[in-house]
N, C-alpha and C positions, 0 to 999 in steps of 0.2 A: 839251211833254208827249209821252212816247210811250206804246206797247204792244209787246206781242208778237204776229208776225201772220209768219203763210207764213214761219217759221223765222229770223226775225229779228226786229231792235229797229226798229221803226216810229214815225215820227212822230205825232198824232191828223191832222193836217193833211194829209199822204200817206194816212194809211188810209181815210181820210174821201173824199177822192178816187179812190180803188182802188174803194171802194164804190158809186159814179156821184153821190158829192155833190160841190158846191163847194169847203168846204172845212170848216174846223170854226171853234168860234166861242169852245168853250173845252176843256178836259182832257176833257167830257163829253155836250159837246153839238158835233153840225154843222152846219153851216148850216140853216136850215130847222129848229132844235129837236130835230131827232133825234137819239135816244139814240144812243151810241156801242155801247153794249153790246148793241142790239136786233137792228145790222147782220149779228151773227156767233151761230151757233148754238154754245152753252157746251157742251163735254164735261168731262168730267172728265181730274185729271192723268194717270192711268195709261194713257187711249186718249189724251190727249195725246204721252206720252210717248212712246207702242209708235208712233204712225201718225205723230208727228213728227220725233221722235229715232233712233226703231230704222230705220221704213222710209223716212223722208226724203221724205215725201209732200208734197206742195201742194195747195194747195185746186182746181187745177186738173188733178193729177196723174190721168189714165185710159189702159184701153188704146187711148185716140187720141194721149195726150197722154205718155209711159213714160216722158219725163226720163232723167236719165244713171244710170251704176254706182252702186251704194250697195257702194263695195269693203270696208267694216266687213262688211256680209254677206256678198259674195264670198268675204272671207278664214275664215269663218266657216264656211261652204260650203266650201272647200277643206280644211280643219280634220277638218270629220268625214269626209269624203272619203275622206281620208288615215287616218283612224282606221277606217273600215270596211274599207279596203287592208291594214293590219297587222293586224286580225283574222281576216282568211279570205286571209290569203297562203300560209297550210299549211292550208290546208282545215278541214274539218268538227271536227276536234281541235281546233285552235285556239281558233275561235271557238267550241266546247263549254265550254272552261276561262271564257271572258271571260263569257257567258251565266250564268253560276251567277251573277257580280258584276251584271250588268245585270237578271236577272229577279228578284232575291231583294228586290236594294237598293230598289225601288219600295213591297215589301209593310213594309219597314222603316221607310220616310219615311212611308206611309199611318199606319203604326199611331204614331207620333209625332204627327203632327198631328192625328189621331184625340182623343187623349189630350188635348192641349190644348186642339181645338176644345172637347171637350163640356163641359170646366171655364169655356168662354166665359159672360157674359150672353148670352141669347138664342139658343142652341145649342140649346136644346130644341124653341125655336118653326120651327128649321128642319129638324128631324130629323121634326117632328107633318108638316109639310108634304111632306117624305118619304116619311113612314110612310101618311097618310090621305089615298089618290089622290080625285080628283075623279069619281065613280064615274058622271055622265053623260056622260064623256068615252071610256070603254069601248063606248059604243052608236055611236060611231064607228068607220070603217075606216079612218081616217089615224091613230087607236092603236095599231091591231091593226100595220097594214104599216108604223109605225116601229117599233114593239119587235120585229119580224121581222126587219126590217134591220138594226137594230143588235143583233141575237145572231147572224146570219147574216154581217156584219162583221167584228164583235170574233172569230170562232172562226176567220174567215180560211179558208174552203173556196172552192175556186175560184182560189185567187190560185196555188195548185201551193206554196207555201210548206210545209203539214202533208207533204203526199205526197212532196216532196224530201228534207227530212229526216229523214220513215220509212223512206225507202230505203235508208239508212245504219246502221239497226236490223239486229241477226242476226235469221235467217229463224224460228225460233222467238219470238220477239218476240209476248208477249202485245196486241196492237195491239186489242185487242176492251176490253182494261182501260185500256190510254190514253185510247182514244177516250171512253169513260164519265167518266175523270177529269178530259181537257181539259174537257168540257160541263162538270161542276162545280166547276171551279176557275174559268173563266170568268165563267159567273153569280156564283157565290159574291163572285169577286173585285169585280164591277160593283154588285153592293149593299152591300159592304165601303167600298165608294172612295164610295158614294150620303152612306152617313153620315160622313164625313170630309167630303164638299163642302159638302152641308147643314148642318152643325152650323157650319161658317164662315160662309156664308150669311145661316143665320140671326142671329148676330153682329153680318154686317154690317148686315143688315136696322134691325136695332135700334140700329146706328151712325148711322143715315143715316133711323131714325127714320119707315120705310117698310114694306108691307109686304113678307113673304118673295117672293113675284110679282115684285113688279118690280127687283127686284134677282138674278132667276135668266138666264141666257142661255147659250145651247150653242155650242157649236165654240169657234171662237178667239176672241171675247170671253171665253169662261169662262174662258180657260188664260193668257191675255196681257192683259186690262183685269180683271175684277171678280175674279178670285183672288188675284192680287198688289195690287189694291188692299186687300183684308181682309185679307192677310200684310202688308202696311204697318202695319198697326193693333195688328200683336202686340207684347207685349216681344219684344225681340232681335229685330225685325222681319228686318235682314240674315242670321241664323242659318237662320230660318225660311223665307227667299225663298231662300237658296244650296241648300238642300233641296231646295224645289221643285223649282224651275228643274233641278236634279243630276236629278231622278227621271224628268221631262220629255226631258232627254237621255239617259239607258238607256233609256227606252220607245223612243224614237226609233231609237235602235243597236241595239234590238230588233228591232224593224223590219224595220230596213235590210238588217241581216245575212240576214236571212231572205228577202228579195225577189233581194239581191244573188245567193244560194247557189241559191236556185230556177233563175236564169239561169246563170250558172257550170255546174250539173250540166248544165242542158241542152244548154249547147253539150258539154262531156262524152261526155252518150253520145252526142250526132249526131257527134261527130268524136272519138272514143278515142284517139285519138293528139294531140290538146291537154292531157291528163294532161301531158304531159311538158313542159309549157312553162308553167306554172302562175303564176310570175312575169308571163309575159307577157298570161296571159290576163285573171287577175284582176286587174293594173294597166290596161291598155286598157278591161276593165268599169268601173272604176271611173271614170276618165279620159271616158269618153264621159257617164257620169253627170253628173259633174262638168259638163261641157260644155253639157251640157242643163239644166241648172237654174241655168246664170248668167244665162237671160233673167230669171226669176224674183228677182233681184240686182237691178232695177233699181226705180228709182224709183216706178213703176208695176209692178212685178211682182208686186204682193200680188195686184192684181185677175188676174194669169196665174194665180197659184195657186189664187186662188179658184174660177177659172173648170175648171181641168184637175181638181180637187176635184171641183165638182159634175157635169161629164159621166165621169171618166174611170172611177171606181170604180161606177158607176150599174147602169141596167138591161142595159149589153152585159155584166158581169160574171156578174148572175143568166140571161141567156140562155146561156153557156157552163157555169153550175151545172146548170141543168135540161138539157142536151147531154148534159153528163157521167152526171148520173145515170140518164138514161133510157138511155145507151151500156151502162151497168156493169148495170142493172137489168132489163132488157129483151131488149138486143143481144146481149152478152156473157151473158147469162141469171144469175140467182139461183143457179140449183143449185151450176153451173161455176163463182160466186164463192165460195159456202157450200163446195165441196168444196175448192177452194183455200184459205183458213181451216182447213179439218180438217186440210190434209197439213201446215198452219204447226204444228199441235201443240195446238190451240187448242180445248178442248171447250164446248159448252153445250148446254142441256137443249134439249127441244124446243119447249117456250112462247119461251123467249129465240130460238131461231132463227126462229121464226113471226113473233115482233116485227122481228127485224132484217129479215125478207123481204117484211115488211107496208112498213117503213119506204121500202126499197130501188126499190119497186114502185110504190107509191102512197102514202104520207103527204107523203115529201118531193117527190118531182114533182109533187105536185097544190099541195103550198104554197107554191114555190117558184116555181108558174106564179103564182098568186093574189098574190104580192107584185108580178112582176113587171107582171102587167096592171095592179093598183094604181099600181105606180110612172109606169107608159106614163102613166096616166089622170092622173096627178095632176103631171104634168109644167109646169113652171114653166117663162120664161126663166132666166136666172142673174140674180142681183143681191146687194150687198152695202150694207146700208144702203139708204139713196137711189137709191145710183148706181143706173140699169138697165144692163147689157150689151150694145151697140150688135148690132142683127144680124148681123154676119159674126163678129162675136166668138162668137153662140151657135150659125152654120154652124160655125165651127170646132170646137165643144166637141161638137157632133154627129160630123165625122169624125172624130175623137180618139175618140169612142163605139166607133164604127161599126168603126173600122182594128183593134179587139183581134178582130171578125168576122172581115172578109177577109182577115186573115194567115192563120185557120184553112180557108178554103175552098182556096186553090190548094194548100196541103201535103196536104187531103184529098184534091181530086182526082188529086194523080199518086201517093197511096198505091192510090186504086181503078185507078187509069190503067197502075200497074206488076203490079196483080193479075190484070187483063187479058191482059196482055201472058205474063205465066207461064205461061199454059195450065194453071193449077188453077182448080180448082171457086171457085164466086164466095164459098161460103161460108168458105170458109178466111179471108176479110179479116175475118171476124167472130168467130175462135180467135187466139187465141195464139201468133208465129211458133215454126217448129219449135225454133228453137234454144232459146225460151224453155219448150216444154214440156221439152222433151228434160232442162234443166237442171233442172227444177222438182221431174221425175220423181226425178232423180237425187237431189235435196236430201233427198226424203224416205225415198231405200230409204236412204241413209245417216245419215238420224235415227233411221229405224225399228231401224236396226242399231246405232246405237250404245245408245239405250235399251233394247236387249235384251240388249247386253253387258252394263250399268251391272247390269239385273236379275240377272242371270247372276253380276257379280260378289258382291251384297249376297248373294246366297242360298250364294255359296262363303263367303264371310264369317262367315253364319249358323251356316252346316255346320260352320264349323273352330270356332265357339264354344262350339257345343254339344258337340264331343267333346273 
């Protein structure tokens, strides 16, 4: 008699001694009586599946223990690699045309399975569960600083991602209207995707004969065990999972492209003469990517990413949002940003600029300090599952924190260290270089001039109609 155990066909007799018994005594018992089935904790097939098939894991597999290449991923890893490299080979064009197909096709497969989910049984009981929060759980501030995090996440401030690709906006660019529309297209979209997850949910709930609770869980359980276990359960289940799975990789190329072209610009403008070698730059970007995320390839690499997960994007992220904004807010002053907005072309009343000066000032530094204190206070080791995270595994996830810090402190100081050295006024580190006013100035006498042509010409226009 066998089973299936650590990625193979096992005997009862060997697993039974893998276990610290003697041996077994028949297909269900070992020696001693004991159950065969009591030895191992049951998961289901789909975490079967993912942590035994996809990532090649053993029951012994950590980061003491990382085992070899999983080259199925590698190759898979190299794949998109490669596919992020032909999208941003010709720049911001490029990958502007492919972005229509990656940002659209998401809202497409949602309202699909949308449609399906709610014709499910039991779709309704997971959409109630949706819809009717548990309202003693608002008298908590672990409510309050995850739904801050996760709107402060998903909108991607801080990561230089928004700011890079507005760069690439003409300087008229209503950006006061974007900014309003990212916020609710964001939200909107996150309680769009609420009722597509729950009405499956609850589905499954009711497959499985449980309540909606315990069949809920976030991160990568929801995306790789308990969602594609409830897409199993549909007709044309394969129809259904190739969807997913398709929408799962544009959000990811979404991503990518965006993190990838933040860095791209930056070396850009630090060296202007890398324009010209654009092949090279953005193959070597991609190339050291690559490079970097084959540890993550291995046997044990799940627990690397779980771990680079929960330090890397954390509270040194919100310490550089609250830098930024108290910089733009405070340093750089309100007015001097609001008058920069005017010369964009860009009008609003007076209440709207009071709100945007109130925000700039004080709503968002004061909340963004309150998540982060939260976050400090409510600080975990890492774990997944069971596992705990051995201590040097969570020194590291600390400097991995820490290092998106001190890459900012020495470029700071030898920007203060070369303002010195000028013989200007210290306050100048806290304007604008001249070459950037000089040009700003210019942008605007030459919008102001061409919209007084454009006026100039309708009213010639007017005048030849009327006579």
């Amino acid at each position: 008699y066998s089973t299936w155990w650590n990625n193979t066909c096992t005997s009862i007799s060997l697993y039974c001694k893998a276990r610290g018994m003697q041996g077994a005594i028949n297909s269900t018992h070992c020696l001693g009586s004991t159950l065969v089935e009591t030895l191992h904790q049951r998961v289901s097939p789909a975490e079967e599946y993912f942590k035994r098939y996809m990532l090649l894991m053993d029951d012994n597999t950590s980061l003491d223990h990382m085992g070899g290449v999983n080259w199925r991923l590698a190759g898979c890893l190299l794949l998109s690699w490669v596919v992020v490299m032909a999208c941003l080979i010709k720049g911001v064009k490029s990958a502007g045309k492919v972005v229509w197909f990656t940002a659209l096709f998401p809202y497409l497969v949602l309202v699909l399975l949308l449609v399906r989910g709610v014709t499910l049984p039991g779709a309704m009981e997971g959409i109630k569960y949706f819809l009717y929060p548990d309202w003693h759980k608002l008298l908590s501030v672990h409510v309050w600083t995850d739904a801050a995090t996760q709107i402060f996440y998903s909108l991607g401030p801080a990561f230089g991602g928004l700011i890079t690709l507005a760069s690439y906006n003409r300087r008229d660019n209503n950006c006061q209207r974007d900014a309003v529309l990212i916020a609710l297209a964001n939200s909107g979209t996150s309680i769009f995707a609420g009722f597509v997850i729950f009405s499956i949910l609850g589905f499954m709930a009711q497959e499985l004969n449980v309540p909606v609770a315990e069949v809920v869980e976030g991160g990568i359980g929801l995306a790789f065990v308990v969602y594609p276990t409830a897409v199993t359960k549909l007709p044309v289940s394969p129809l259904w999972s190739f969807l997913f799975f398709t929408m799962l990789l544009t959000l990811g190329l979404d991503s990518q492209f965006t993190m990838v072209e933040s860095l791209i610009t930056a070396l850009y403008d630090e060296k202007p003469s890398l324009r010209k070698k654009q092949w090279e730059i953005v193959g070597g970007v991609c190339l050291v990517g690559f490079l970097l995320g084959l540890p993550m390839c291995l046997q044990g690499g799940f627990y690397l990413f779980v771990l680079l997960d929960w330090y890397a994007g954390s509270w040194s992220l919100l310490v550089l949002a609250v830098t930024e904004v108290v910089l733009v807010g405070w340093v750089y002053g309100t007015e001097r940003f609001s008058r920069d907005i005017y010369n964009m072309g860009i009008r609003t009343s007076r209440y709207l600029s009071c709100y945007w000066v109130f925000t700039w000032k004080v709503s968002t530094p004061l909340l963004l300090s309150c998540v982060l204190v939260a976050t400090l206070l409510d600080y975990q080791p890492a774990k997944e599952g069971d596992y705990m995270f051995p201590d040097w595994a969570n020194g590291l996830g600390w400097g991995v924190a820490i290092s998106s810090l001190v890459v900012v402190l020495p470029l700071s100081c030898k920007e203060i260290w070369s303002g010195v050295l000028s013989g200007l006024p210290l306050s100048t580190m806290f304007t604008p270089c001249r070459l950037l006013r000089d040009t700003a100035t210019n942008q605007a006498i030459e919008a102001s001039s061409r919209n007084l042509d454009y006026v100039k010409h309708e009213k010639d226009n007017i005048e030849a109609d009327q006579n």
